[in-house]
N, CA, C and O atoms as CSV, one atom per row, in Angstrom:
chain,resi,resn,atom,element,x,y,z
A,1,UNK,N,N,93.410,108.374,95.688
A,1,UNK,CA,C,93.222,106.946,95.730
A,1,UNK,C,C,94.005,106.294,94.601
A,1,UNK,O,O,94.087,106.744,93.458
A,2,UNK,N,N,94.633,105.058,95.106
A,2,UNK,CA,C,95.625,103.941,94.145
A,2,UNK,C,C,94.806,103.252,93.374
A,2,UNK,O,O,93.881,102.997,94.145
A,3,UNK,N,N,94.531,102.756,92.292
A,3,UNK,CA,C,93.903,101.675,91.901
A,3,UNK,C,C,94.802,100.061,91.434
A,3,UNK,O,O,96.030,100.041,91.508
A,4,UNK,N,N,94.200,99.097,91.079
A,4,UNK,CA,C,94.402,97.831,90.292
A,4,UNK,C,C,93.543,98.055,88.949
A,4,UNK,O,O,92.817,98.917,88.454
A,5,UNK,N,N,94.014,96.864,88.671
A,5,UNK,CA,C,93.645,96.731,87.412
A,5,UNK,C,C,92.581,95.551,87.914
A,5,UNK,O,O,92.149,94.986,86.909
A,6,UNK,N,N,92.085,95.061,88.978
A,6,UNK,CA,C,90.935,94.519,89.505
A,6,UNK,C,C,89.885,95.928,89.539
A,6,UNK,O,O,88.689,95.732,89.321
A,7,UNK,N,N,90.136,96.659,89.684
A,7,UNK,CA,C,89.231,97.771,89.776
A,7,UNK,C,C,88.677,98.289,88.560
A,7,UNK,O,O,87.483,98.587,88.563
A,8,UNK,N,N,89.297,98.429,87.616
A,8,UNK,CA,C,88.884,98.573,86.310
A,8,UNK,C,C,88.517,97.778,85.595
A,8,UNK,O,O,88.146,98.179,84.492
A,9,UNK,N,N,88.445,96.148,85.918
A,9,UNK,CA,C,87.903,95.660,85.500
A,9,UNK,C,C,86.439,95.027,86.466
A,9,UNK,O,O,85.579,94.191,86.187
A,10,UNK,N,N,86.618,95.662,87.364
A,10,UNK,CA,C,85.075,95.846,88.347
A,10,UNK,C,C,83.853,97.138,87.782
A,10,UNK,O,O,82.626,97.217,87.842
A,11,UNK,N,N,85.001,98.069,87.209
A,11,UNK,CA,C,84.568,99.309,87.021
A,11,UNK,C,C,84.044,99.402,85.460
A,11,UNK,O,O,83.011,99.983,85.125
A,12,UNK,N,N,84.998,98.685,84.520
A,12,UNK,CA,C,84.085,98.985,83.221
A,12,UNK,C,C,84.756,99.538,82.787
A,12,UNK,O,O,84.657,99.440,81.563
A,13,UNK,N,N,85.902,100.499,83.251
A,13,UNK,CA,C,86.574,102.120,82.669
A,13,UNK,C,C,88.000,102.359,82.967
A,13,UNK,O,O,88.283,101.764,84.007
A,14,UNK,N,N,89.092,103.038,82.435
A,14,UNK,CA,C,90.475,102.895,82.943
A,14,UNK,C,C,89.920,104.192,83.938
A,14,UNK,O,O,89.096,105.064,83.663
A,15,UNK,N,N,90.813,103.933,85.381
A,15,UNK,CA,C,91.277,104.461,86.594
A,15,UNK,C,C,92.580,104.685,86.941
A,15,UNK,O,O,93.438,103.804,86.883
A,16,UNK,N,N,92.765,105.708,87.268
A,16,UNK,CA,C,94.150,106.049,87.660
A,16,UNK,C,C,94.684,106.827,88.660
A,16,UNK,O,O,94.040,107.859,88.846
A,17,UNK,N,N,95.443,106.710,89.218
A,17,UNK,CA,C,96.805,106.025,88.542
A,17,UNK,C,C,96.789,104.460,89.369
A,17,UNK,O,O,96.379,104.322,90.521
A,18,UNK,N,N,97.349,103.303,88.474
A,18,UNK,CA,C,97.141,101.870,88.051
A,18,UNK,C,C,98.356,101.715,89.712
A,18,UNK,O,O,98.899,102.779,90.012
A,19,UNK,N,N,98.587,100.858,90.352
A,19,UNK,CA,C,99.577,100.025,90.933
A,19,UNK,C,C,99.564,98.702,90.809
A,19,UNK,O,O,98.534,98.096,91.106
A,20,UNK,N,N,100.682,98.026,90.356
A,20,UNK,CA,C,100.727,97.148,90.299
A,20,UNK,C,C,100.716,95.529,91.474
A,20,UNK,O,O,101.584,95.442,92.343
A,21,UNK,N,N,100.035,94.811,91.367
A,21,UNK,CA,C,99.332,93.826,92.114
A,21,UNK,C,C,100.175,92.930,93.078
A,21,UNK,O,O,99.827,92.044,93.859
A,22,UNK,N,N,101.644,93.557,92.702
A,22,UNK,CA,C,102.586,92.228,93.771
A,22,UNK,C,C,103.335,93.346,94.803
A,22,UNK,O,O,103.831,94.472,94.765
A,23,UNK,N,N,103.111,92.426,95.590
A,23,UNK,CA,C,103.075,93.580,96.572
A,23,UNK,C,C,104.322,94.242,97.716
A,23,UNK,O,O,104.231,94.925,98.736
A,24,UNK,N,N,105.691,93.543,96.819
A,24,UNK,CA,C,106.743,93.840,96.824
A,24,UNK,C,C,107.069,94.674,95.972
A,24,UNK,O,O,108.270,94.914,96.098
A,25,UNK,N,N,106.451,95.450,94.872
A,25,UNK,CA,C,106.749,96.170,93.818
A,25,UNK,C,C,105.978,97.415,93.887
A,25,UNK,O,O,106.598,98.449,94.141
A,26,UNK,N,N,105.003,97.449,93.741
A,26,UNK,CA,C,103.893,98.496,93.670
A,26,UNK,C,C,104.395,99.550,93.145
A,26,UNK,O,O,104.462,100.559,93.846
A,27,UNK,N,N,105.019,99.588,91.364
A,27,UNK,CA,C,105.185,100.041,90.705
A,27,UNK,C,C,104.125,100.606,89.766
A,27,UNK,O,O,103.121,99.900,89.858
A,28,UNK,N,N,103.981,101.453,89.028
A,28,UNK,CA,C,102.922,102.419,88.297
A,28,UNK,C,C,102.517,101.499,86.888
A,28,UNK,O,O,103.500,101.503,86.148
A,29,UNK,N,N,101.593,100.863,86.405
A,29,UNK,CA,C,100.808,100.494,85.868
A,29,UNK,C,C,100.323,100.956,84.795
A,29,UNK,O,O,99.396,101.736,85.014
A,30,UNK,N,N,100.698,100.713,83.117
A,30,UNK,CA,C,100.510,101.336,82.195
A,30,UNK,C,C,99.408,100.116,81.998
A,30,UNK,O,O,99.643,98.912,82.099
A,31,UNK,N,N,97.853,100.893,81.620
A,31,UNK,CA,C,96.692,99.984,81.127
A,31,UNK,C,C,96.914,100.372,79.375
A,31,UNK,O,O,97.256,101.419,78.825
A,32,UNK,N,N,96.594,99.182,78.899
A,32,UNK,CA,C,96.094,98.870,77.618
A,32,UNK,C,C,94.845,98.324,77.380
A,32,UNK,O,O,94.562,97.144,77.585
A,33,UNK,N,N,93.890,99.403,76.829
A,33,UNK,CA,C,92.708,98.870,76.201
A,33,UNK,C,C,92.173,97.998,75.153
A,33,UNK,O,O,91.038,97.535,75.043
A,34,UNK,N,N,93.175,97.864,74.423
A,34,UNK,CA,C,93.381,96.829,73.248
A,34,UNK,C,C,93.502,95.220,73.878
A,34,UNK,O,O,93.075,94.214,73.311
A,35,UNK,N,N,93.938,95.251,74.703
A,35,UNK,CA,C,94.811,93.661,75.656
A,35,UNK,C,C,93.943,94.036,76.859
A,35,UNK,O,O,94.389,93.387,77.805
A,36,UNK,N,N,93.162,94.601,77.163
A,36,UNK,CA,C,92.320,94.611,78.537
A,36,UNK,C,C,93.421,94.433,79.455
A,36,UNK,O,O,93.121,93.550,80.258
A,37,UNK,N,N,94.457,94.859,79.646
A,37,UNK,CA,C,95.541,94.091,80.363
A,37,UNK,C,C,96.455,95.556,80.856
A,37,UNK,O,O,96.197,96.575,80.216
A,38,UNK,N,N,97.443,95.646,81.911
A,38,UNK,CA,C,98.187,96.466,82.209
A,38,UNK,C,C,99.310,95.590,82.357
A,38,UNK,O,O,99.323,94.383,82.595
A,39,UNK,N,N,100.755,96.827,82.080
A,39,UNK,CA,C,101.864,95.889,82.803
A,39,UNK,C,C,102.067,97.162,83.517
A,39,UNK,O,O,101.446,98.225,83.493
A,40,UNK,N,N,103.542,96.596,84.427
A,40,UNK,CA,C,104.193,97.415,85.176
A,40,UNK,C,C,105.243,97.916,84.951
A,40,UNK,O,O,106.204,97.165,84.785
A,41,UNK,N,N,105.444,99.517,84.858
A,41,UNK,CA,C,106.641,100.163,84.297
A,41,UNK,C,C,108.185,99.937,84.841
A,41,UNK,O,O,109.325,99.973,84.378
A,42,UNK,N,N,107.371,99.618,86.417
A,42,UNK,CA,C,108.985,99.155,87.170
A,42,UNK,C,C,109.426,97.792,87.682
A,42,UNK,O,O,110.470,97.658,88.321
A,43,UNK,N,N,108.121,96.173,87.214
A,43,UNK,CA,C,108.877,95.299,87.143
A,43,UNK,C,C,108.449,94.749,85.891
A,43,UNK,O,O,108.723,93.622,85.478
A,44,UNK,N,N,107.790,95.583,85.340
A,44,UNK,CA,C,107.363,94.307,83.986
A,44,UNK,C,C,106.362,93.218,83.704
A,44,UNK,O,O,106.228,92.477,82.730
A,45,UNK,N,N,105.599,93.348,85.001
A,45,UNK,CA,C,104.757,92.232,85.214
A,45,UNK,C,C,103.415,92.485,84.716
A,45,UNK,O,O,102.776,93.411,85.216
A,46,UNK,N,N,102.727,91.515,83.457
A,46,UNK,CA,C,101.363,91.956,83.641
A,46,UNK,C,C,100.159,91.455,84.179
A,46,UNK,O,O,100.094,90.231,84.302
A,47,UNK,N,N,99.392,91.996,84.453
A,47,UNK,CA,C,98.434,91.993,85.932
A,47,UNK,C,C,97.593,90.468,85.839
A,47,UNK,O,O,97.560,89.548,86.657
A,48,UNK,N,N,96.989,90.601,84.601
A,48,UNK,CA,C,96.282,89.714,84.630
A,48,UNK,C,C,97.224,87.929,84.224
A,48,UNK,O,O,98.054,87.693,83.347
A,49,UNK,N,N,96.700,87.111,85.156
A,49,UNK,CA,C,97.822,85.943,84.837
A,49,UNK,C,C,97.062,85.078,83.895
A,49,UNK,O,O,97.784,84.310,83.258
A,50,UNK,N,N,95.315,84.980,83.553
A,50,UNK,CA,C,94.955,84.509,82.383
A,50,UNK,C,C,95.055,84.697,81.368
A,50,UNK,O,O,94.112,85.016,80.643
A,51,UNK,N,N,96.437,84.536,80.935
A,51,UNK,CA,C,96.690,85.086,79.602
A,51,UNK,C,C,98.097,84.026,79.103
A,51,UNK,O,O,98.852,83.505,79.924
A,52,UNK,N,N,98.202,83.891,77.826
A,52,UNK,CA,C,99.063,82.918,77.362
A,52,UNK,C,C,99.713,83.548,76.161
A,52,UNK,O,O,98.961,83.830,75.228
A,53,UNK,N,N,100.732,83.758,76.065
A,53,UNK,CA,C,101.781,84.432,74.896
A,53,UNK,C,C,102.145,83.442,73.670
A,53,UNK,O,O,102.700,82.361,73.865
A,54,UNK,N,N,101.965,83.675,73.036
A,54,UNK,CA,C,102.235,82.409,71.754
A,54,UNK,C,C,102.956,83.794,70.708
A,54,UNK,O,O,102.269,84.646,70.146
A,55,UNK,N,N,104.610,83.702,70.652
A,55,UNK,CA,C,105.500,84.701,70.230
A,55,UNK,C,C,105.160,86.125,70.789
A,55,UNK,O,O,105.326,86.404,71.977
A,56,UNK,N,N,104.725,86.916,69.960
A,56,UNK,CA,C,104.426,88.310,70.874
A,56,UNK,C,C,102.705,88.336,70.553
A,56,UNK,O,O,102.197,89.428,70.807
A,57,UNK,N,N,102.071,87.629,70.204
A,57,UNK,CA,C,100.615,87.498,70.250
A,57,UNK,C,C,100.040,87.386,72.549
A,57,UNK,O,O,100.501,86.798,73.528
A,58,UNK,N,N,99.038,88.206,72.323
A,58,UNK,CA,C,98.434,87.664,73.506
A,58,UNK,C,C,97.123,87.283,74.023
A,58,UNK,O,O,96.213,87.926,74.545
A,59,UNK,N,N,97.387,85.306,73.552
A,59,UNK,CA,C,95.855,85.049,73.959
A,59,UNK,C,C,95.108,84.869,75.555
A,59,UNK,O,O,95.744,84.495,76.541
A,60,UNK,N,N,93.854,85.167,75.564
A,60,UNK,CA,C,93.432,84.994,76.956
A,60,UNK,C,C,92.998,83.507,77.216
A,60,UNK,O,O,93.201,82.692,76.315
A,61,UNK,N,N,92.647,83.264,77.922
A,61,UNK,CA,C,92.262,81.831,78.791
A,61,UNK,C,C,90.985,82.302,79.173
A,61,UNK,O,O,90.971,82.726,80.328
A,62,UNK,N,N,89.999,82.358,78.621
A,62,UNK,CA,C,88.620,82.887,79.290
A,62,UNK,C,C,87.673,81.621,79.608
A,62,UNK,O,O,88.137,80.603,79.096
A,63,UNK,N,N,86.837,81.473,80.099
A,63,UNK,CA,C,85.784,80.691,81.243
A,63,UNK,C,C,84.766,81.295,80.841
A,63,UNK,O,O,84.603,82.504,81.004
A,64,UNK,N,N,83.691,80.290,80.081
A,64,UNK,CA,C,81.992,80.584,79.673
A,64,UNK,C,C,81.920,81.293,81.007
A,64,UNK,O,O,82.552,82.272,80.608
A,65,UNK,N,N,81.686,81.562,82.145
A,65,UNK,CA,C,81.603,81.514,83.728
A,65,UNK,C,C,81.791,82.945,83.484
A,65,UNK,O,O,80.641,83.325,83.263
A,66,UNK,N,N,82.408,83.762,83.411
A,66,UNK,CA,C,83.062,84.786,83.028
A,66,UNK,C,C,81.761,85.778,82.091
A,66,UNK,O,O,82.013,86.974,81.949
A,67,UNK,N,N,80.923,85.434,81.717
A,67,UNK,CA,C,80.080,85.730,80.275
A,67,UNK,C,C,78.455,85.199,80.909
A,67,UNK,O,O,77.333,85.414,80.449
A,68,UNK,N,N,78.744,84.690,81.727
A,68,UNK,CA,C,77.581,84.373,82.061
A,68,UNK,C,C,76.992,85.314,83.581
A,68,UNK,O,O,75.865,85.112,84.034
């Protein structure tokens, strides 16, 4: 079985091996536990789009909603 990085974050736990979410690519998925976040080894893209780059910092966009 393929996973997302919707799955691991359904799941609580890294799963593998990661594919990435666009679905012209479905390239292999390096997760980072530090950034809760994966990118993709073969386009570069990372998964989650709530997220905002300010230089190489990466802040999230989170929703009380989210926590509740």
């Amino acid at each position: 079985m393929r996973y997302t990085i919707n799955d691991v974050i359904k799941k609580g736990c890294n799963l593998e091996p990661l594919i990435c979410l666009d679905e012209k690519c479905k390239g292999e998925v390096t997760y980072n536990q530090y950034l809760a976040d994966g990118d993709c080894i073969k386009c570069g893209k990372w998964q989650i789009e709530e997220e905002l780059w300010v230089g190489n910092i990466k802040l999230f966009l989170l929703t009380i909603n989210k926590f509740l």
